[in-house]
C-alpha positions as CSV (number, residue, x, y, z in Angstrom):
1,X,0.0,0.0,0.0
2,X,1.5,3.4,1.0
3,X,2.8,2.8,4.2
4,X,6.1,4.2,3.1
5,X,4.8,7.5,1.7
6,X,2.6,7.8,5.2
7,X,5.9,7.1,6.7
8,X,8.0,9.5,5.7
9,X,5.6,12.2,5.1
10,X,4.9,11.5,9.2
11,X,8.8,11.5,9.4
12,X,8.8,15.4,8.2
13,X,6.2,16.1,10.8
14,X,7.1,18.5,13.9
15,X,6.0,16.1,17.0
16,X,3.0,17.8,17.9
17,X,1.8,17.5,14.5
18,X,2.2,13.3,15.0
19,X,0.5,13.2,18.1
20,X,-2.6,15.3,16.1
21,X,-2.2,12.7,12.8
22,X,-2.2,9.7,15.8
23,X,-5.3,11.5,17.5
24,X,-6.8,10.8,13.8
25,X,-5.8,7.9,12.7
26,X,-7.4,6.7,16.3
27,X,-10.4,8.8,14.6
28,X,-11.0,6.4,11.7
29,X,-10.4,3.4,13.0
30,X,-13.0,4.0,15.8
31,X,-15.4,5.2,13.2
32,X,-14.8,2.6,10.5
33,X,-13.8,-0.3,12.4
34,X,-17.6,-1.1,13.3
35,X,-18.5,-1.5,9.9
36,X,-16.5,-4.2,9.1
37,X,-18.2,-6.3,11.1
38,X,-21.8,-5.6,10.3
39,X,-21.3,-5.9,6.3
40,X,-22.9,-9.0,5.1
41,X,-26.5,-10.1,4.3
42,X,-28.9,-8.0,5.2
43,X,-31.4,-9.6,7.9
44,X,-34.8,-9.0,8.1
45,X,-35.6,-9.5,11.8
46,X,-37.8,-6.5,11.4
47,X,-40.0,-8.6,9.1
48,X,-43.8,-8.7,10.2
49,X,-43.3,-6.4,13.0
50,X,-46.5,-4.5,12.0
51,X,-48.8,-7.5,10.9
52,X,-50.9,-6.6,14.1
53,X,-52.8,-3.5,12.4
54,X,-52.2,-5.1,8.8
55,X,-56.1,-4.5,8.5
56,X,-56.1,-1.5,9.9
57,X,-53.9,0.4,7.6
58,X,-52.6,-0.1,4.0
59,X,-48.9,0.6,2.8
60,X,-49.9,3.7,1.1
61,X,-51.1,4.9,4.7
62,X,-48.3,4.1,6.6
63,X,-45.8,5.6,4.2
64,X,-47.5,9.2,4.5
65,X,-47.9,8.8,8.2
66,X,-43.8,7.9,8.3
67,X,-43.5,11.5,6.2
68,X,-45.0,12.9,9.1
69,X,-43.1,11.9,11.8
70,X,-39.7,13.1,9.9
């Protein structure tokens, strides 16, 4: 990859500019490292969850009423 460039671009660095790129690079892999983990298949435990008042309302319904609440 470019861990030579990084390194020697981190090399020219004064070392309070190091301990701000460490401060980000801590950052990102807080931020991304999650992700990782939850890619895959998509589940659908959410499936059926409003089958209770399936009678009572029809898609159409429920999408304008989700509008709302935005």
């Amino acid at each position: 990859m470019h861990e030579k460039e990084i390194e020697e671009k981190i090399q020219k660095l004064p070392e309070n500019l190091r301990r701000e790129v460490l401060d980000y690079l801590d950052f990102l892999l807080g931020k991304y490292q999650g992700r990782e983990n939850s890619r895959g298949k998509f589940k659908f435990d959410w499936e059926g969850g409003l089958s209770e008042i399936r009678e009572e309302f029809t898609s159409i319904e429920l999408q304008h009423k989700a509008l709302e609440w935005r």
